[in-house]
N, CA, C, O and CB atoms as a CASP TS submission, in Angstrom:
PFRMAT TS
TARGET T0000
AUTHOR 0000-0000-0000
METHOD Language model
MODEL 1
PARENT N/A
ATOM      1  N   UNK     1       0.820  -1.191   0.000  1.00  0.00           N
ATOM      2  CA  UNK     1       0.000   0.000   0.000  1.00  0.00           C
ATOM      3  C   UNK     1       0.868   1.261   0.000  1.00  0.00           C
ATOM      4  O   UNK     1       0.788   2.332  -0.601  1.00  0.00           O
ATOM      5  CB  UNK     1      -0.935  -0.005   1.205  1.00  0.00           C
ATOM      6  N   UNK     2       1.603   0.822   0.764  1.00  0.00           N
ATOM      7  CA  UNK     2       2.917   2.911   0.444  1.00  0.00           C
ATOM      8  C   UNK     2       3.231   2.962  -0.537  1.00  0.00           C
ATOM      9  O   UNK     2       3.203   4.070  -1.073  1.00  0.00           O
ATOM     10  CB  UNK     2       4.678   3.377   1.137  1.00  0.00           C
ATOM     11  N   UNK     3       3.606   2.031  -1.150  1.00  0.00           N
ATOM     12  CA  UNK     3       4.555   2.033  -2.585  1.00  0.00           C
ATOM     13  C   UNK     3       3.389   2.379  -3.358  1.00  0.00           C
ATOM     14  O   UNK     3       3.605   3.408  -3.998  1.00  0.00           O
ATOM     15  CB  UNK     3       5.436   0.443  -3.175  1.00  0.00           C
ATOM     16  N   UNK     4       2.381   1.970  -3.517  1.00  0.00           N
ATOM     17  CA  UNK     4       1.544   2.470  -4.540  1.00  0.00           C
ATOM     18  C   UNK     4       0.667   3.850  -4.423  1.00  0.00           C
ATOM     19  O   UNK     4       0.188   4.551  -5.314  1.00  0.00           O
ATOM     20  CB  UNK     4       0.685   1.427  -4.767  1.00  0.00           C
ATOM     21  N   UNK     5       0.627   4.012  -2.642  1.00  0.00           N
ATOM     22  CA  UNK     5       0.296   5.464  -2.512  1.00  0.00           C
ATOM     23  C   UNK     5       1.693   6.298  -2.879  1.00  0.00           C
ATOM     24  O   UNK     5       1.375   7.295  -3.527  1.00  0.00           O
ATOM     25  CB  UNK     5      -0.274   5.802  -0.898  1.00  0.00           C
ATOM     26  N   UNK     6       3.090   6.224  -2.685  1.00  0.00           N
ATOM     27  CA  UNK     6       4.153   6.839  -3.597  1.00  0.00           C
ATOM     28  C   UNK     6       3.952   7.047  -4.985  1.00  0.00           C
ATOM     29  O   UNK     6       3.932   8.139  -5.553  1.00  0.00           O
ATOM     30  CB  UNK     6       5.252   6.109  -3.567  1.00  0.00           C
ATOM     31  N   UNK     7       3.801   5.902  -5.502  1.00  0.00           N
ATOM     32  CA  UNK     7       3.717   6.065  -7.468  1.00  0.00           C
ATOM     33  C   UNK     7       2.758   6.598  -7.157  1.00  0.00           C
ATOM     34  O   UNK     7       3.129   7.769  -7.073  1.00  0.00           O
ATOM     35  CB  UNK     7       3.548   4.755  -8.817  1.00  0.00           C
ATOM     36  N   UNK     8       1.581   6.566  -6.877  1.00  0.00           N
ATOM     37  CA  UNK     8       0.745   7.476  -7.523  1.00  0.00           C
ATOM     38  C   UNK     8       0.703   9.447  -7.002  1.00  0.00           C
ATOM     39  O   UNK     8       0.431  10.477  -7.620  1.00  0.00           O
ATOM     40  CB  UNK     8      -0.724   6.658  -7.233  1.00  0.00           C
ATOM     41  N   UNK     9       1.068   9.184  -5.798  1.00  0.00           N
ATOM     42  CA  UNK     9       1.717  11.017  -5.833  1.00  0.00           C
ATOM     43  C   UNK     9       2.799  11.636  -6.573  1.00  0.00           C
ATOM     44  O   UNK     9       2.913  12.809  -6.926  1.00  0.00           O
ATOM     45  CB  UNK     9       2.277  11.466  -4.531  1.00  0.00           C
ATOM     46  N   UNK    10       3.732  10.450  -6.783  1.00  0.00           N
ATOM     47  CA  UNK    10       4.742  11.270  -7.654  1.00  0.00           C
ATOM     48  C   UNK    10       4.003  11.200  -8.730  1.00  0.00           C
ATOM     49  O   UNK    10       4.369  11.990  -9.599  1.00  0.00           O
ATOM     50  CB  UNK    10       6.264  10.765  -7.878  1.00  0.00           C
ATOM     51  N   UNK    11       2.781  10.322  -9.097  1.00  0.00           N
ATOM     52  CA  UNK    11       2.396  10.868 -10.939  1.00  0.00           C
ATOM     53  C   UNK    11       1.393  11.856 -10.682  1.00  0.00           C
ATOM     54  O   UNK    11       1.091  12.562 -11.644  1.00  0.00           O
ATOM     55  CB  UNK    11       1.577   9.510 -12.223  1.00  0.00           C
ATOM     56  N   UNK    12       0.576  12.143  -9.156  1.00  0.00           N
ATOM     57  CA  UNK    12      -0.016  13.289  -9.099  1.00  0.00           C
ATOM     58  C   UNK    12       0.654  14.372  -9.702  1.00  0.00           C
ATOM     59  O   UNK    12       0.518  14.924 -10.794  1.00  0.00           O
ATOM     60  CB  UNK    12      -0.277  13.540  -7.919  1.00  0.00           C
ATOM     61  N   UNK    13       1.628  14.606  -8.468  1.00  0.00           N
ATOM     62  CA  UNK    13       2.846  15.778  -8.776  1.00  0.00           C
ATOM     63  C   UNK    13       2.693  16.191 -10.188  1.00  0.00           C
ATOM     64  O   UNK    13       2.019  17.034 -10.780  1.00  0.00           O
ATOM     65  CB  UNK    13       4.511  15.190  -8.587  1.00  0.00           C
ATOM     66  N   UNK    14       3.740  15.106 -10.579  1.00  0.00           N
ATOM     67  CA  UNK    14       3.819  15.316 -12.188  1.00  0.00           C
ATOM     68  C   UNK    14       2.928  16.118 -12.878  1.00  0.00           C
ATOM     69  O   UNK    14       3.092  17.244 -13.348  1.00  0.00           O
ATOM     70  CB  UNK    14       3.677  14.134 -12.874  1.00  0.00           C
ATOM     71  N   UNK    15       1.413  14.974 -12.878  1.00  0.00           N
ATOM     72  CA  UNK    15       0.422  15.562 -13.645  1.00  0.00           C
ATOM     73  C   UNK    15      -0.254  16.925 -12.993  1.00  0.00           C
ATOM     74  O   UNK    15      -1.066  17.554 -13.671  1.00  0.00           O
ATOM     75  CB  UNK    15      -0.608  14.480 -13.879  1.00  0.00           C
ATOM     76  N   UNK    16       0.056  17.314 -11.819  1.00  0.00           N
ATOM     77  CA  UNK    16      -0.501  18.752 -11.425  1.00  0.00           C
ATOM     78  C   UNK    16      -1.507  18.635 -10.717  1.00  0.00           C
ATOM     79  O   UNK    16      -2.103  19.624 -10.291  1.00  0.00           O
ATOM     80  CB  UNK    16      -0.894  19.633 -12.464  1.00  0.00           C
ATOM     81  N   UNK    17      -1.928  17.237 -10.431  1.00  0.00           N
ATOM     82  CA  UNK    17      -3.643  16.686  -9.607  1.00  0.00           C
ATOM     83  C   UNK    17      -3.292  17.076  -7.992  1.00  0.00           C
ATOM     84  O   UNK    17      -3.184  16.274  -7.065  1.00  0.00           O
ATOM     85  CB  UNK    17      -4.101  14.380  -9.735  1.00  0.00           C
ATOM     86  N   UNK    18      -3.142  18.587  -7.937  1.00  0.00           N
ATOM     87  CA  UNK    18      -2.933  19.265  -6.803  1.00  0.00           C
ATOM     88  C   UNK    18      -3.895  18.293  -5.539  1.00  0.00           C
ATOM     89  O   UNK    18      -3.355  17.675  -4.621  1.00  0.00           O
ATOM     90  CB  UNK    18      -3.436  20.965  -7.104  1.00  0.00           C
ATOM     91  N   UNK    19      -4.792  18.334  -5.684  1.00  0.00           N
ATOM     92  CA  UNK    19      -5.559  17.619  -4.538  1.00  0.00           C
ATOM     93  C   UNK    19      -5.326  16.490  -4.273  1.00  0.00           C
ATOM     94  O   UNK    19      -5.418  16.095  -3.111  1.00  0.00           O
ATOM     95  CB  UNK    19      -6.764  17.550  -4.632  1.00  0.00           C
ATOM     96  N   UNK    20      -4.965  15.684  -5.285  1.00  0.00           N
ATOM     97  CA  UNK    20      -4.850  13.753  -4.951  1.00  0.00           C
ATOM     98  C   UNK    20      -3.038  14.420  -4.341  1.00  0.00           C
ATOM     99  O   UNK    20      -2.636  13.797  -3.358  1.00  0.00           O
ATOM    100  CB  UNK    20      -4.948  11.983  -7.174  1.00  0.00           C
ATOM    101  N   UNK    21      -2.234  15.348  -4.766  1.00  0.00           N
ATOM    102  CA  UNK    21      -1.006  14.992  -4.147  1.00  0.00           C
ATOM    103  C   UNK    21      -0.797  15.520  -2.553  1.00  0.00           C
ATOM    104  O   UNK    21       0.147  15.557  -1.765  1.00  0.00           O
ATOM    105  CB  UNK    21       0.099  15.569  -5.079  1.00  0.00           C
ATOM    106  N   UNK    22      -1.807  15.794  -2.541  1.00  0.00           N
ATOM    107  CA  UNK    22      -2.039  16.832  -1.282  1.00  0.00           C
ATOM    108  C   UNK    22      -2.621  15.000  -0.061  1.00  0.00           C
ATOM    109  O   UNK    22      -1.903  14.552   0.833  1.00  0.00           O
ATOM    110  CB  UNK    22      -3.939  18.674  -1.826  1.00  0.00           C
ATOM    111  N   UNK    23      -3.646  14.546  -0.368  1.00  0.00           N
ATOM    112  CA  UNK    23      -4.373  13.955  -0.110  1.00  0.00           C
ATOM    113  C   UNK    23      -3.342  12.334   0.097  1.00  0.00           C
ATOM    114  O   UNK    23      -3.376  11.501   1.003  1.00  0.00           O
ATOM    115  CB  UNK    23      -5.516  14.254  -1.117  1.00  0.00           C
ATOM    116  N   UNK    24      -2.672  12.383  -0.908  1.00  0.00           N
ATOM    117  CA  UNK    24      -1.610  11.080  -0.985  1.00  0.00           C
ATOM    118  C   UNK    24      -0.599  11.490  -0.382  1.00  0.00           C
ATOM    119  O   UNK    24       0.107  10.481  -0.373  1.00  0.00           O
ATOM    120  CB  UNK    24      -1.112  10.538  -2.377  1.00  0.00           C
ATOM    121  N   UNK    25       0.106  12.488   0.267  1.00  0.00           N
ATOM    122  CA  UNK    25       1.078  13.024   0.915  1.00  0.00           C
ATOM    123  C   UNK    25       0.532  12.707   2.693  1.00  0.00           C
ATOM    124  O   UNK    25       1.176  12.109   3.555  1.00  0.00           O
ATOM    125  CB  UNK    25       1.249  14.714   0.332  1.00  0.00           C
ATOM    126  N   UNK    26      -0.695  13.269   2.806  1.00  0.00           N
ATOM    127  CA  UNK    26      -1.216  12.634   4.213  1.00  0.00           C
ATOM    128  C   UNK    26      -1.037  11.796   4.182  1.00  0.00           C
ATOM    129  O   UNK    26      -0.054  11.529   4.872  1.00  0.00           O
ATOM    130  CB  UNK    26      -2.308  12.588   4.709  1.00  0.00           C
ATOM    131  N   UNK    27      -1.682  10.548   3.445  1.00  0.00           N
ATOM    132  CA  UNK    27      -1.582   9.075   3.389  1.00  0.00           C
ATOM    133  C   UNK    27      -0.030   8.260   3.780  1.00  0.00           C
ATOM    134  O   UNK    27       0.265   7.312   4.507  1.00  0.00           O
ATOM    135  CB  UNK    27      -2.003   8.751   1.861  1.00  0.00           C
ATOM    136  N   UNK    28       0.555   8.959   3.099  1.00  0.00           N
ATOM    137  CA  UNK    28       1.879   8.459   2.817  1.00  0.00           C
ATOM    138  C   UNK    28       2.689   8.991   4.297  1.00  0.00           C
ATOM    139  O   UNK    28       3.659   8.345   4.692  1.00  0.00           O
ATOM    140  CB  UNK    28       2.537   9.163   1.211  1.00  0.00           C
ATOM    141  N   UNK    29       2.271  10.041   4.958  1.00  0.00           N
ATOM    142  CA  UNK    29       2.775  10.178   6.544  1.00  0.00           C
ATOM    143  C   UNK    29       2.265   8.872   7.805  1.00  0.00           C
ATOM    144  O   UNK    29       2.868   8.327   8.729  1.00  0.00           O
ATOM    145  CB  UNK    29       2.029  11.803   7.106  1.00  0.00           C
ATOM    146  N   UNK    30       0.845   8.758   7.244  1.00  0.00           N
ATOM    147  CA  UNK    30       0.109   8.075   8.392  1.00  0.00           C
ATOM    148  C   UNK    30       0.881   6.481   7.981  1.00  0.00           C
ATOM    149  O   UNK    30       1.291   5.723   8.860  1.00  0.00           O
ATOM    150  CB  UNK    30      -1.956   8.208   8.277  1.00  0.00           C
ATOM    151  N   UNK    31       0.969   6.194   6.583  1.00  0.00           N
ATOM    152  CA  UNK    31       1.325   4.868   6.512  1.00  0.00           C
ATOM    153  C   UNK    31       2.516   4.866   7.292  1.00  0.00           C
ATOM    154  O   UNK    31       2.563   4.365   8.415  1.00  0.00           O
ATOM    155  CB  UNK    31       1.487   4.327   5.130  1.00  0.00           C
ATOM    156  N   UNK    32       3.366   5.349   6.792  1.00  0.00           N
ATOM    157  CA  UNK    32       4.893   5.643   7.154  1.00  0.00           C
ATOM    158  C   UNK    32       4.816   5.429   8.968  1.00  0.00           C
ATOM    159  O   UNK    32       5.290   4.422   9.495  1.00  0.00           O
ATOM    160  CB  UNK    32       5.445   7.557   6.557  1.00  0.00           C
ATOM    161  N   UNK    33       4.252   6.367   9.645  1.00  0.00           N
ATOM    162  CA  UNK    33       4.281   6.143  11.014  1.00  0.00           C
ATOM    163  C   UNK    33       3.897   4.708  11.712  1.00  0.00           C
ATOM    164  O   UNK    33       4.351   4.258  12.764  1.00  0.00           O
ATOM    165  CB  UNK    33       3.452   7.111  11.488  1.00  0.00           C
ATOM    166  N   UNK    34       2.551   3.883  10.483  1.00  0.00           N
ATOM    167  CA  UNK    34       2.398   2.805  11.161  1.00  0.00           C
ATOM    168  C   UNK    34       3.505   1.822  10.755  1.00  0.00           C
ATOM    169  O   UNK    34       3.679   1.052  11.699  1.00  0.00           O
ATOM    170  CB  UNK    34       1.068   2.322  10.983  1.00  0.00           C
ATOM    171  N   UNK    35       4.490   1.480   9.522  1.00  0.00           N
ATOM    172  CA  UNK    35       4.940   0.585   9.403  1.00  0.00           C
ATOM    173  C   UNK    35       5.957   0.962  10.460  1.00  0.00           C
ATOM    174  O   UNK    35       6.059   0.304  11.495  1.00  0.00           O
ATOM    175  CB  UNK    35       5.171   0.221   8.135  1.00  0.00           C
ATOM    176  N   UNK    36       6.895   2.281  10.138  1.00  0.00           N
ATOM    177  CA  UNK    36       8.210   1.853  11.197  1.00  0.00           C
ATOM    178  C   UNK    36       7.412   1.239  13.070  1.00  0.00           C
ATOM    179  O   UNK    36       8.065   0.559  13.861  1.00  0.00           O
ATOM    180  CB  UNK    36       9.476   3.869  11.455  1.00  0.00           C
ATOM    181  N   UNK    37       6.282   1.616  13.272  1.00  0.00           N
ATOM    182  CA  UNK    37       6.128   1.163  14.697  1.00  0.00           C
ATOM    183  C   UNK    37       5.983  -0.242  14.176  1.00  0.00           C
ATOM    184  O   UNK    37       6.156  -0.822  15.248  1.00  0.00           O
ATOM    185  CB  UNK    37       4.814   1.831  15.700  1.00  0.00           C
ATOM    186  N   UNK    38       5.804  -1.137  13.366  1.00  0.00           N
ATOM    187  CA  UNK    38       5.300  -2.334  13.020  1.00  0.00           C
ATOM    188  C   UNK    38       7.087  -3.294  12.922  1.00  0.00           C
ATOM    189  O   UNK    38       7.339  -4.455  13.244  1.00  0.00           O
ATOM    190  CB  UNK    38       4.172  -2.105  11.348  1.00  0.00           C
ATOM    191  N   UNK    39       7.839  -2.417  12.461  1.00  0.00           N
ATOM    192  CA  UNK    39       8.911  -3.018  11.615  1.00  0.00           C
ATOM    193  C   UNK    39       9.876  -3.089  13.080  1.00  0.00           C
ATOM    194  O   UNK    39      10.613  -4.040  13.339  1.00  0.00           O
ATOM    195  CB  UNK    39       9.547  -1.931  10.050  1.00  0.00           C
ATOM    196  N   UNK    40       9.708  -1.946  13.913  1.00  0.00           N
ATOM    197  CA  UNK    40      10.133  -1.787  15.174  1.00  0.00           C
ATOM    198  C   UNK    40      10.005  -2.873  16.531  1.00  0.00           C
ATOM    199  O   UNK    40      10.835  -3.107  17.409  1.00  0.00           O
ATOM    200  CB  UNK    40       9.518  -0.679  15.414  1.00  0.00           C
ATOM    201  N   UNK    41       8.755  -3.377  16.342  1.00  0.00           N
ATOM    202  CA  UNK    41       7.915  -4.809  17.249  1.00  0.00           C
ATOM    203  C   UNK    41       8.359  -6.143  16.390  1.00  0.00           C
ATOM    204  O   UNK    41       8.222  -7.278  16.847  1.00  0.00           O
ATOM    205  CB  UNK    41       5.777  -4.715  17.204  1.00  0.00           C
ATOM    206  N   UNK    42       8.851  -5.892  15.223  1.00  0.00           N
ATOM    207  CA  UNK    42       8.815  -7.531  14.378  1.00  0.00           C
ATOM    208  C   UNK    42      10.490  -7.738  14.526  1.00  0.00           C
ATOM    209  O   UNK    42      11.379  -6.962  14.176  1.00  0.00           O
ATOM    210  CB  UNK    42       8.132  -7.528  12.214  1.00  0.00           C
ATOM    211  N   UNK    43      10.579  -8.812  15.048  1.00  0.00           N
ATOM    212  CA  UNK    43      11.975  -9.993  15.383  1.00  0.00           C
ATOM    213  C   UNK    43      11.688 -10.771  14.324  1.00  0.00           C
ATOM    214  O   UNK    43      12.519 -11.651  14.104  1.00  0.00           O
ATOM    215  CB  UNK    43      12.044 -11.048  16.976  1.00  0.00           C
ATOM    216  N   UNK    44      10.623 -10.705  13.496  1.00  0.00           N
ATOM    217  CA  UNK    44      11.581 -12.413  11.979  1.00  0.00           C
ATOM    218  C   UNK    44      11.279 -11.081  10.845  1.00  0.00           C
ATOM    219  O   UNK    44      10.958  -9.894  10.775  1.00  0.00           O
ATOM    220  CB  UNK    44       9.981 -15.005  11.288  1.00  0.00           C
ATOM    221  N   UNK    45      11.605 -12.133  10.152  1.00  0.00           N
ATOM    222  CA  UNK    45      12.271 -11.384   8.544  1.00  0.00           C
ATOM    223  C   UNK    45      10.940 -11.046   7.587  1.00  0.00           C
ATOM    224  O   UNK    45      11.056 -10.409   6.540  1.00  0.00           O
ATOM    225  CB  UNK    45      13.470 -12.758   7.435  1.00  0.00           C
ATOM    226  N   UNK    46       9.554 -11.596   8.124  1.00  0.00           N
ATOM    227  CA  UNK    46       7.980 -11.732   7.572  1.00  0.00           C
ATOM    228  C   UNK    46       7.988 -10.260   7.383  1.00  0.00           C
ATOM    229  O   UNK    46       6.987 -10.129   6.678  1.00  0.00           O
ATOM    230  CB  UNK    46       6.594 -12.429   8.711  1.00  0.00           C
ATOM    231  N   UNK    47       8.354  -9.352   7.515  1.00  0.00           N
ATOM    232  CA  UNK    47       7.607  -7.550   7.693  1.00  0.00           C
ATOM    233  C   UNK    47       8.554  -7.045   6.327  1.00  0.00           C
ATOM    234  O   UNK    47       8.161  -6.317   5.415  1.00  0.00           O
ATOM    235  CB  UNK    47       8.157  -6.302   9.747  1.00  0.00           C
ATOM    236  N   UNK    48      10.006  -7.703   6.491  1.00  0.00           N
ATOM    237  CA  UNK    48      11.114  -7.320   5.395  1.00  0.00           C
ATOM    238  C   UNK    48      10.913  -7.775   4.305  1.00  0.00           C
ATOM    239  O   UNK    48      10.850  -6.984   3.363  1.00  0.00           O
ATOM    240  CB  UNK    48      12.387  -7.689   5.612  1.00  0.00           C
ATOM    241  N   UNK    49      10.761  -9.055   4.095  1.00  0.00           N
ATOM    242  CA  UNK    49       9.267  -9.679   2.956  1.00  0.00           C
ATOM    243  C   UNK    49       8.861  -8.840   2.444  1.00  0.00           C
ATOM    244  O   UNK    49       9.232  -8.253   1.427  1.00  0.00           O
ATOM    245  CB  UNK    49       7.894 -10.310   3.465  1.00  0.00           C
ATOM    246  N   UNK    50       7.857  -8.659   3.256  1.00  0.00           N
ATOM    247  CA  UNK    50       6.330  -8.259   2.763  1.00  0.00           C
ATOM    248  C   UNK    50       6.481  -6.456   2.585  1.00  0.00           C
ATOM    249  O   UNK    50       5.449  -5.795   2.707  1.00  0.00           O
ATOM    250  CB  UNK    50       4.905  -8.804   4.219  1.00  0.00           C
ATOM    251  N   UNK    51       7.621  -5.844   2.336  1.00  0.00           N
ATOM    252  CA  UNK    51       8.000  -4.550   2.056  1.00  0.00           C
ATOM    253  C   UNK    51       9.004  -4.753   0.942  1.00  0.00           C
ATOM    254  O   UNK    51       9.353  -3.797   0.249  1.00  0.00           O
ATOM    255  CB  UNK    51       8.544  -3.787   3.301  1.00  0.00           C
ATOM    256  N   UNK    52       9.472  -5.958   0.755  1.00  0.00           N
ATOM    257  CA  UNK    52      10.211  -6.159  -0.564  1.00  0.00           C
ATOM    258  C   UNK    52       9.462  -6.122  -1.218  1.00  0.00           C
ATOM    259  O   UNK    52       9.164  -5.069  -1.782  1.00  0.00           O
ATOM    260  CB  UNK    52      10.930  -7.151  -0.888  1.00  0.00           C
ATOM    261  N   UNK    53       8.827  -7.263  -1.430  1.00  0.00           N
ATOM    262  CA  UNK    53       7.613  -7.599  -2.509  1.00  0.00           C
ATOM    263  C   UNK    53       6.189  -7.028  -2.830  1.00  0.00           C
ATOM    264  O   UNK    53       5.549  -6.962  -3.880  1.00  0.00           O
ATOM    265  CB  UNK    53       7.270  -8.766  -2.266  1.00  0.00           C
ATOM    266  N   UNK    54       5.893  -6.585  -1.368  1.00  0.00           N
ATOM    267  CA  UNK    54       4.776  -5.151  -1.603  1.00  0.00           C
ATOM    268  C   UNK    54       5.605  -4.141  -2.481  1.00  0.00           C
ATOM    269  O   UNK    54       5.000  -3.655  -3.437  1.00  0.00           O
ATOM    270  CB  UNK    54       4.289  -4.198   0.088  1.00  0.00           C
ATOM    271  N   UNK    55       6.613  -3.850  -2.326  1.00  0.00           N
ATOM    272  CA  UNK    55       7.031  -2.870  -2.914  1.00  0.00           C
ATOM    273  C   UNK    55       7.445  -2.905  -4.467  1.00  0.00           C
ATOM    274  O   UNK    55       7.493  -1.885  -5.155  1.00  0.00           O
ATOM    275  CB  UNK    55       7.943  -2.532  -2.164  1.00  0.00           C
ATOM    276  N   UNK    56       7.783  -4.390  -5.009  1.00  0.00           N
ATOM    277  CA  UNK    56       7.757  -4.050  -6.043  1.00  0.00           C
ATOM    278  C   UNK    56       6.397  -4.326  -7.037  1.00  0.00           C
ATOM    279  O   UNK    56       6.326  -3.806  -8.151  1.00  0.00           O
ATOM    280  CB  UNK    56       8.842  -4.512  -6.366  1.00  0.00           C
ATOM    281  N   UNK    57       5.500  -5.067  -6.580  1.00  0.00           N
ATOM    282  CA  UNK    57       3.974  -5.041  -6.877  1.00  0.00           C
ATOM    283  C   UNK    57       3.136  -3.842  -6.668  1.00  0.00           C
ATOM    284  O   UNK    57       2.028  -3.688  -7.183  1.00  0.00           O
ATOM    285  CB  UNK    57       3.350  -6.006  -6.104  1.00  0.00           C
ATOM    286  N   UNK    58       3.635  -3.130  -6.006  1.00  0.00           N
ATOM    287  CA  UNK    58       2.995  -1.540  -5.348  1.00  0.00           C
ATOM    288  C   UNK    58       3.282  -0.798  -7.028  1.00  0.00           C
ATOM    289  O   UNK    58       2.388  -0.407  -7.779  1.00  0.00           O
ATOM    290  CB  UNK    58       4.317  -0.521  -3.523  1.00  0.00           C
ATOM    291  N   UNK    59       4.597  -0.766  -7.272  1.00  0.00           N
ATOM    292  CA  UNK    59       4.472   0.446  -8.428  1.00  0.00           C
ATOM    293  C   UNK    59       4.055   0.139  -9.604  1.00  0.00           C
ATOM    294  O   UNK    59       4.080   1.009 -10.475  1.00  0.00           O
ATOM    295  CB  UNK    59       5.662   1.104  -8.767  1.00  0.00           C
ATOM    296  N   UNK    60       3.523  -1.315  -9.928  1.00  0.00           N
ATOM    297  CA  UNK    60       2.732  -1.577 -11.081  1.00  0.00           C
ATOM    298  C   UNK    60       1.672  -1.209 -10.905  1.00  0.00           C
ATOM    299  O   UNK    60       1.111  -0.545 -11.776  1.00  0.00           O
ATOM    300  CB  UNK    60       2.636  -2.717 -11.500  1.00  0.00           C
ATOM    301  N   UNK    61       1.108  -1.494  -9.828  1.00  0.00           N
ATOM    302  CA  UNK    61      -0.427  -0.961  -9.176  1.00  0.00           C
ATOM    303  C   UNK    61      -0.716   0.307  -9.489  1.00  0.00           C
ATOM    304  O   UNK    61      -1.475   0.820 -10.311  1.00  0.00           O
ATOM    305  CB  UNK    61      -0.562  -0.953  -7.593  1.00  0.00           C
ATOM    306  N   UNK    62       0.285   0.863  -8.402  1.00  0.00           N
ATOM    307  CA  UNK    62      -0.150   2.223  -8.796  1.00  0.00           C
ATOM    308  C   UNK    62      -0.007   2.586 -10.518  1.00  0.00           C
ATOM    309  O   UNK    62      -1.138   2.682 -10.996  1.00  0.00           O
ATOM    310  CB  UNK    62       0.806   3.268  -7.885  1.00  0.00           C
ATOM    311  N   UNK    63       0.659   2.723 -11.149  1.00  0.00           N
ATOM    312  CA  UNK    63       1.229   2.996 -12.747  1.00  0.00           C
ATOM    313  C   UNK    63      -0.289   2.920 -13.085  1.00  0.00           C
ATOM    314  O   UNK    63      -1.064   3.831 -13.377  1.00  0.00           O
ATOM    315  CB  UNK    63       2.499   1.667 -13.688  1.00  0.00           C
ATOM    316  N   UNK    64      -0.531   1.368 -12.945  1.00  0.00           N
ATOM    317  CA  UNK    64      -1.986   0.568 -13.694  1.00  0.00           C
ATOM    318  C   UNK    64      -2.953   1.705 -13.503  1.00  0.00           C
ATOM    319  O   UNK    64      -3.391   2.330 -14.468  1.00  0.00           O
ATOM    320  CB  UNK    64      -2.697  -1.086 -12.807  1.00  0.00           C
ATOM    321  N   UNK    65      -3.345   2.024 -12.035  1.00  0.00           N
ATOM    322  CA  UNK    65      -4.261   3.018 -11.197  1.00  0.00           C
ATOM    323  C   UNK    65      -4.625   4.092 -12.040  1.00  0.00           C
ATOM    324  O   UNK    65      -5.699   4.395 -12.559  1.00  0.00           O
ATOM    325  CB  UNK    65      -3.572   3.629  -9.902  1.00  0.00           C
ATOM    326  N   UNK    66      -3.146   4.763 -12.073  1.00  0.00           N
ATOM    327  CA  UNK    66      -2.949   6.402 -12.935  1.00  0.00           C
ATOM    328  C   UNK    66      -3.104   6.222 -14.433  1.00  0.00           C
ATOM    329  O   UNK    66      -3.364   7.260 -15.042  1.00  0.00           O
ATOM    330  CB  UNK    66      -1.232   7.181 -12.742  1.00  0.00           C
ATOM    331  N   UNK    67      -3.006   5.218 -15.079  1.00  0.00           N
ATOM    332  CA  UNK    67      -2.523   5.432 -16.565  1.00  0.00           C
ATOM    333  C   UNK    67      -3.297   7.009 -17.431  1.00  0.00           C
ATOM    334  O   UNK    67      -2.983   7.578 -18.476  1.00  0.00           O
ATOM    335  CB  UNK    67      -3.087   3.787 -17.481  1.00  0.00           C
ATOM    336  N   UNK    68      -3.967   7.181 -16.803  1.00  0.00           N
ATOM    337  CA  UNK    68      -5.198   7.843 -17.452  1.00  0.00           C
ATOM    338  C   UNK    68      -4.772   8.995 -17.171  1.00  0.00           C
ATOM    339  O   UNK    68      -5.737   9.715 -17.431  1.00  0.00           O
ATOM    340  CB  UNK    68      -6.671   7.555 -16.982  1.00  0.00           C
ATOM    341  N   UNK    69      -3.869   9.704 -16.771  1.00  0.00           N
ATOM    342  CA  UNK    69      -3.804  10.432 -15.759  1.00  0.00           C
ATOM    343  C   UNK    69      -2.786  11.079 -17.050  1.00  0.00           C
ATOM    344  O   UNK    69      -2.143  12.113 -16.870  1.00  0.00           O
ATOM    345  CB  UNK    69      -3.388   9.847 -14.079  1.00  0.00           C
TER
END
């Protein structure tokens, strides 16, 4: 979910969609605060995973999301 709320603010940005980058910039604080408390409590490698591979499935998502854009 960050990674694809990222791609899609940086293609806000880009495209000038002042409100979605405004709106995805909150998003992208609140996520941010919950993973490091998450990544902070986790002792196995399951959280480092699942931020590898979320992350590289995140920016197709998002891309897919925006194309239109």
């Amino acid at each position: 979910m960050s990674y694809t709320n990222l791609t899609v603010n940086y293609r806000a940005i880009a495209g000038g969609h002042i409100g979605s980058a405004m709106i995805t910039d909150a998003l992208a604080g609140a996520i941010s605060y919950f993973i490091i408390r998450r990544v902070a409590k986790d002792e196995s490698y399951a959280t480092l995973f699942g931020l590898i591979v979320g992350g590289s499935m995140a920016a197709w998502v998002g891309i897919t999301f925006t194309q239109g854009w």
